[in-house]
C-alpha positions as CSV (number, residue, x, y, z in Angstrom):
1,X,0.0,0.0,0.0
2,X,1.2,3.6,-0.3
3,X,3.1,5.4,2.5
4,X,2.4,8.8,3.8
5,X,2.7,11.9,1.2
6,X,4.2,14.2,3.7
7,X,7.2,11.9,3.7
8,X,10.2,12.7,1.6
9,X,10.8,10.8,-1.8
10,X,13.4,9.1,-1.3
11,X,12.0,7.8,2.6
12,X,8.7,7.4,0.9
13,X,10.6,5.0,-2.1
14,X,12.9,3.1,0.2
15,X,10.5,2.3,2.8
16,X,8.3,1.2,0.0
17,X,10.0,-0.9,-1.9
18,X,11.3,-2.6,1.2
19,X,8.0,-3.3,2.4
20,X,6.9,-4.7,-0.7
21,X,9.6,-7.2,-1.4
22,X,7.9,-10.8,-0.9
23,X,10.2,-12.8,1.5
24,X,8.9,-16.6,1.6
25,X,10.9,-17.3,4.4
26,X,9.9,-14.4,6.4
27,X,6.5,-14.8,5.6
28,X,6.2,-18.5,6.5
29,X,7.6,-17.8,9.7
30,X,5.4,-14.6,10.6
31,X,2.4,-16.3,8.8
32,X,2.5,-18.6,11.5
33,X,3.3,-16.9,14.4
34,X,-0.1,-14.9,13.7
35,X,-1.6,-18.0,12.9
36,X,-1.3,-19.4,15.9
37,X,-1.8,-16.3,18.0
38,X,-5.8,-16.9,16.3
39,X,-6.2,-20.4,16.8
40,X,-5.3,-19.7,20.7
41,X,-7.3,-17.1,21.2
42,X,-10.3,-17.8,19.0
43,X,-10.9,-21.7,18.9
44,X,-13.4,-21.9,21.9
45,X,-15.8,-19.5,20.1
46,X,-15.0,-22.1,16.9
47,X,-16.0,-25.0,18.8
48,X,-19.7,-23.4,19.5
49,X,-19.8,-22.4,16.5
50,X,-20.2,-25.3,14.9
51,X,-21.7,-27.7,17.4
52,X,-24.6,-24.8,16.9
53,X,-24.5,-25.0,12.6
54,X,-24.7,-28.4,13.0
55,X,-26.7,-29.8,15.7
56,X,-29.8,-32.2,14.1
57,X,-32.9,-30.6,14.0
58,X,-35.2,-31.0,17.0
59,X,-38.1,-33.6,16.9
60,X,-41.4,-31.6,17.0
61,X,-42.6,-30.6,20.4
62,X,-38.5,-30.6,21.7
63,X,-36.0,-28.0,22.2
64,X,-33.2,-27.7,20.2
65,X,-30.0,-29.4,21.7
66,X,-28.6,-25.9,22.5
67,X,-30.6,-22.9,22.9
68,X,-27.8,-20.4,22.0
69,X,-24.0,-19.7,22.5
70,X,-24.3,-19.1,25.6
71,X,-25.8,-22.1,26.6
72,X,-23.4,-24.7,24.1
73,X,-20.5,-22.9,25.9
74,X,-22.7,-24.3,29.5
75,X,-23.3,-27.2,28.5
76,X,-20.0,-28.0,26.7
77,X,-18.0,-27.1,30.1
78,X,-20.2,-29.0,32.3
79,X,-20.1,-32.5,30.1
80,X,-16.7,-32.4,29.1
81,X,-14.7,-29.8,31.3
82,X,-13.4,-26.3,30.2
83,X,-11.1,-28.2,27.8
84,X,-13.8,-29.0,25.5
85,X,-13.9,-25.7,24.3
86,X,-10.2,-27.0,22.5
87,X,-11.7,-30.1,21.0
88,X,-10.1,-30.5,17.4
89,X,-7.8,-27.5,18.2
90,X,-4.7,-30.1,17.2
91,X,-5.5,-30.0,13.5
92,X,-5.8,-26.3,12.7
93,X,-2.5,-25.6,15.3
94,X,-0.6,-27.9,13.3
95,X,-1.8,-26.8,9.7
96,X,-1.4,-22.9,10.7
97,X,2.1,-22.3,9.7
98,X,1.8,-23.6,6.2
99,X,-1.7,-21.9,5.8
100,X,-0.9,-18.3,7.1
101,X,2.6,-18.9,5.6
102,X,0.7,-19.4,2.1
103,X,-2.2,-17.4,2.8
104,X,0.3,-13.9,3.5
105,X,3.0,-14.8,0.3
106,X,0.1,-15.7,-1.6
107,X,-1.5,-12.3,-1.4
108,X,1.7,-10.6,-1.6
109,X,2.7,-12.8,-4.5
110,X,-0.9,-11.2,-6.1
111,X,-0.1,-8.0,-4.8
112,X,3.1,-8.0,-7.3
113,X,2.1,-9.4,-10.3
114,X,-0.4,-6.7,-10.5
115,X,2.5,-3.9,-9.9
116,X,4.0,-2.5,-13.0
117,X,7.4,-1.5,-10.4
118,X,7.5,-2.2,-6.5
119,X,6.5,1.8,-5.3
120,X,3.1,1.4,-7.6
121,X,0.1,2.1,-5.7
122,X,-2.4,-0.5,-6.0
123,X,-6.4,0.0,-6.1
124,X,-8.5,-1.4,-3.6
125,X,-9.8,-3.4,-6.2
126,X,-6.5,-5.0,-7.0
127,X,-6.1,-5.4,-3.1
128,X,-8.9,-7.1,-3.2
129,X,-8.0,-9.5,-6.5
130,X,-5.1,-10.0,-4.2
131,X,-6.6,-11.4,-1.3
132,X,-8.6,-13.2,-3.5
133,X,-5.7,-15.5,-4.7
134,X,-4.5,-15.8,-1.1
135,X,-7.7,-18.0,-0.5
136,X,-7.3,-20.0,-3.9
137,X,-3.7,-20.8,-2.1
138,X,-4.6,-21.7,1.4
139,X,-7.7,-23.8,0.2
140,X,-5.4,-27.1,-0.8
141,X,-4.1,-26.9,2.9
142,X,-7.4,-25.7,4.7
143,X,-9.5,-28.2,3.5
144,X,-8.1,-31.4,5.4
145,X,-7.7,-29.4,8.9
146,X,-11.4,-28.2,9.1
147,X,-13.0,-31.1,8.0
148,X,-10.7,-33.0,11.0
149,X,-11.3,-29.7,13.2
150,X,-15.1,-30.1,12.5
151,X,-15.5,-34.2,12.9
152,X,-13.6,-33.4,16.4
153,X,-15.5,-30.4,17.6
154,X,-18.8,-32.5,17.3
155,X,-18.4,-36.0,18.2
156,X,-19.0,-35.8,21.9
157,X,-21.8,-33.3,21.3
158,X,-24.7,-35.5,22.0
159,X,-23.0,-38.4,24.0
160,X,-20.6,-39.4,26.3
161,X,-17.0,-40.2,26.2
162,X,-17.7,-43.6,25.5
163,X,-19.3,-42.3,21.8
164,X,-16.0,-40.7,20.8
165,X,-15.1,-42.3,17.4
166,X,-11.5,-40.5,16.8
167,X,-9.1,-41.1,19.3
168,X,-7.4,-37.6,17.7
169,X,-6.5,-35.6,14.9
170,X,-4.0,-38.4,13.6
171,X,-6.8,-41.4,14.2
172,X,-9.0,-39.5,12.1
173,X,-7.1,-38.9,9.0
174,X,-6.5,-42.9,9.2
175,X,-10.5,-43.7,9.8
176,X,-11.3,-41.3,6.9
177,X,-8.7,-42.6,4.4
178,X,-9.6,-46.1,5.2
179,X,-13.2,-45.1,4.7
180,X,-13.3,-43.4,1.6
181,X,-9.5,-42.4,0.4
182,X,-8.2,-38.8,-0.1
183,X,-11.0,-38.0,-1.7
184,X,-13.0,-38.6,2.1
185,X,-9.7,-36.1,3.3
186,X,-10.8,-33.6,0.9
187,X,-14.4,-33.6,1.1
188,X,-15.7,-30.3,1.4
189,X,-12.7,-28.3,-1.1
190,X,-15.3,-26.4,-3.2
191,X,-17.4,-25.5,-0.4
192,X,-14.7,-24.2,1.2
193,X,-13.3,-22.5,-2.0
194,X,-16.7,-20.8,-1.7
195,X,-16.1,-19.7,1.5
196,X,-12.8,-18.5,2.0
197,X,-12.4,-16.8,-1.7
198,X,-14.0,-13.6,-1.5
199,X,-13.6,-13.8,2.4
200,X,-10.1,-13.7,2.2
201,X,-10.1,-10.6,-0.4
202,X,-12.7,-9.0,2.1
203,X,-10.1,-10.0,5.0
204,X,-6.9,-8.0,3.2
205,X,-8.9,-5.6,1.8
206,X,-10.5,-4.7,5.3
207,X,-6.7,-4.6,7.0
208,X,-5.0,-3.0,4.1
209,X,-7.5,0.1,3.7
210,X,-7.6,0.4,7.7
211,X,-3.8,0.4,8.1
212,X,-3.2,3.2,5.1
213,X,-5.8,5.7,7.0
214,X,-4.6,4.8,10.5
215,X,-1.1,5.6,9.8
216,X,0.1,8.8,11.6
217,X,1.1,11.2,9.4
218,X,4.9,11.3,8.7
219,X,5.0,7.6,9.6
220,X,5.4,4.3,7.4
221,X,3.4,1.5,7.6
222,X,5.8,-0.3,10.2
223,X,5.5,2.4,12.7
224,X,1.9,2.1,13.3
225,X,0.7,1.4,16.5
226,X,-0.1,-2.3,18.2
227,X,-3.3,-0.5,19.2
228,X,-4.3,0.2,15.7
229,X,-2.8,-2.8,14.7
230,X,-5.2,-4.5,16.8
231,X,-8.5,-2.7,15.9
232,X,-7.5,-3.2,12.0
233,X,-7.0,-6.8,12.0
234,X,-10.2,-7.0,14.3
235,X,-12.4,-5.2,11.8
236,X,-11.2,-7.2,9.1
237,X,-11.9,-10.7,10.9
238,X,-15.2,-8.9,11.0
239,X,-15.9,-8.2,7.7
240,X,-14.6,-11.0,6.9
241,X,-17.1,-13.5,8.6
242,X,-20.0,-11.1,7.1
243,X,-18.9,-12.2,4.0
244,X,-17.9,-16.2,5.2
245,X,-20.9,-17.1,7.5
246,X,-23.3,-18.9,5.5
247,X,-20.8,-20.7,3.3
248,X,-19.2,-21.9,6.5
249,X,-22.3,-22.8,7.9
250,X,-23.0,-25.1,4.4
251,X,-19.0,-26.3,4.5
252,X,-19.4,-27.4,8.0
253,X,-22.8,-29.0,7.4
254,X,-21.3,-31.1,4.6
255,X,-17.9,-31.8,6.0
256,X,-19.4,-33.5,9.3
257,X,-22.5,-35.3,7.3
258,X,-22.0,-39.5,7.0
259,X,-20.6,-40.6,3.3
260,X,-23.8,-40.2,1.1
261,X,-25.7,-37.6,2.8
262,X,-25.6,-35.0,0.2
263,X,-24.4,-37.1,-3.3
264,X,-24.3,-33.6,-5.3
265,X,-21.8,-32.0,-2.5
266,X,-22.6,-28.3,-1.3
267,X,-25.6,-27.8,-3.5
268,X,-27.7,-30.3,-1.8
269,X,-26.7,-28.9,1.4
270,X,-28.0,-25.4,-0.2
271,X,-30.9,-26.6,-1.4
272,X,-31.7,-29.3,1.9
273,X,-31.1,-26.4,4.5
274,X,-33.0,-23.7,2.8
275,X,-36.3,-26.1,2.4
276,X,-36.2,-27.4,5.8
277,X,-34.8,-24.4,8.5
278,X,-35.1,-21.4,5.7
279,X,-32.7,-18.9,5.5
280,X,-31.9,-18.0,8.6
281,X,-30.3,-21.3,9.2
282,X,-27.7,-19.9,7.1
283,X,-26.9,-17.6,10.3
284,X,-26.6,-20.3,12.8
285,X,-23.5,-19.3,14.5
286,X,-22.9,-15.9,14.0
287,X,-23.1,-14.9,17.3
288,X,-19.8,-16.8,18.5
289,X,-18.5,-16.1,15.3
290,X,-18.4,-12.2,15.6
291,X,-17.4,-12.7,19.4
292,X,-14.5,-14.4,17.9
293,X,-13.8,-12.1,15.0
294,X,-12.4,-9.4,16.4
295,X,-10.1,-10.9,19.3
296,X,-8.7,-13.9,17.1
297,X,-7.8,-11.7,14.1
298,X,-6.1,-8.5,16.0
299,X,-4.2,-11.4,17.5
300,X,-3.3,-12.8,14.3
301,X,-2.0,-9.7,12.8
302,X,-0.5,-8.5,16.0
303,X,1.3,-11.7,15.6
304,X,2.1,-11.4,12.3
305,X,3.5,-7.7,12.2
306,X,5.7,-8.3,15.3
307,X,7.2,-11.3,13.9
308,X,8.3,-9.6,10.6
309,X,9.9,-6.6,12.4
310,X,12.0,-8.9,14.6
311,X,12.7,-10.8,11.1
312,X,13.6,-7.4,9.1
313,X,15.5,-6.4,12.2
314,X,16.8,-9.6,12.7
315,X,17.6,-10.5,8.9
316,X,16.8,-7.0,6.8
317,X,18.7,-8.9,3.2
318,X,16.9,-11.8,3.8
């Protein structure tokens, strides 16, 4: 993005076409440092999350297995103990270094084929093409680790301990590749394509706009605040679940649903869902989502701009 005007031209340059240079190494590293910083602080609200998209639908005349957040979060705690909350937290921690690592060089890889030089000024548009090709990148990866987070969030649910059907995140990729290949592995890739596409451009181009008018005048985009940091990374994990939350809520509906419930993939959940719960059902879970939002992302680019100062101060030519 473009630096401050009141600063000189050859500041303005230098600072620029450092800040633009794409660094794999750097980025995997800092990628996952903020990756991690999100899982940790947002996987409770996860977990709710989707226990509430996809609990069955009640018999007539009963209540719904959870009456809210606020009461999966109750019940959750009381059955399984506050670590329940963490159920399935093994596969995204392990997958979020290669995914933030290819989700932030695959948007700065975007970011540069669309420059002309390093100091161009990109549109918001192209920020958002950008992000765009971030989530094409991170989809191969993602895939996998929520449809393991997902079987693991749910499983103990409705039952007891005695239910659980994967041991972990290791026993499940074995029970799903024995039941049905990669192809089991990977169910769910163009629902979450669906998903995470136009999120992810909404994501960057939420941050990106929201850093260039926080900057302080006379400043580069390093110097900005933590604070402002915090609030721009929070309003893009915002925006960003405005855009995600009914394709989640479809992706995590199919992902968790026994081999053969929905033979034409995500359009039978579409089509299923809106004829028996409407649209609304399309919402379920917003309400731990947005709590989430905001803390999980400022953490996760908090994370993620700390990490690449103390790699550009560490390594600056690398």
């Amino acid at each position: 993005m473009s630096e401050n005007t009141k600063m000189s031209p050859e500041k303005n340059n230098k600072v620029t076409a450092k800040e633009n240079r794409i660094s794999p190494g750097k980025n995997f590293i800092a990628g996952g440092v903020g990756g991690a910083c999100c899982v940790a602080t947002g996987h409770p609200l996860d977990t709710i999350k989707v226990r509430l998209q996809t609990m069955p639908k009640p018999a007539p005349g009963q209540p719904p297995m959870f009456a809210g957040t606020f009461d999966c979060a109750r019940k959750t705690v009381v059955n399984e103990g506050f670590l329940g909350l963490y159920k399935g937290m093994g596969a995204p921690i392990a997958g979020v270094m290669p995914v933030f690592a290819v989700c932030f060089f695959g948007f700065g890889l975007g970011k540069k084929m669309q420059q002309k030089h390093p100091n161009e000024e990109l549109t918001l548009l192209q920020i958002f093409n950008a992000g765009m090709m971030a989530g094409v990148f991170t989809t191969v990866i993602m895939t996998p680790g929520e449809r393991i987070k997902c079987l693991l969030q749910i499983q103990q649910a409705a039952g007891s301990a005695a239910t659980t059907r994967y041991k972990g995140p290791i026993d499940c990729v074995r029970q799903l590749y024995k039941e049905g290949g990669i192809r089991s592995i990977y169910r769910g890739t163009c629902a979450t394509l669906l998903r995470d596409v136009p999120a992810s451009g909404t994501w960057f181009l939420t941050y990106e706009f929201l850093q260039t008018m926080l900057m302080p005048k006379g400043k580069s985009r390093s110097e900005i605040s933590p604070i402002r940091t915090m609030f721009a990374g929070g309003m893009a994990g915002v925006f960003n679940w405005v855009v995600a939350i009914g394709p989640d809520v479809l992706k995590s509906r199919l992902q968790t649903a026994p081999q053969g419930t929905y033979p034409r993939g995500i359009r039978d959940v579409f089509r299923r869902t809106l004829a028996e719960e409407g649209v609304t059902a399309l919402y379920r879970g917003l309400t731990p989502v947005m709590l989430r939002a905001f803390p999980a992302n400022a953490a996760c680019f908090l994370g993620f701009e700390v990490a690449m100062k103390m790699l550009n101060w560490a390594a600056p030519n690398w």
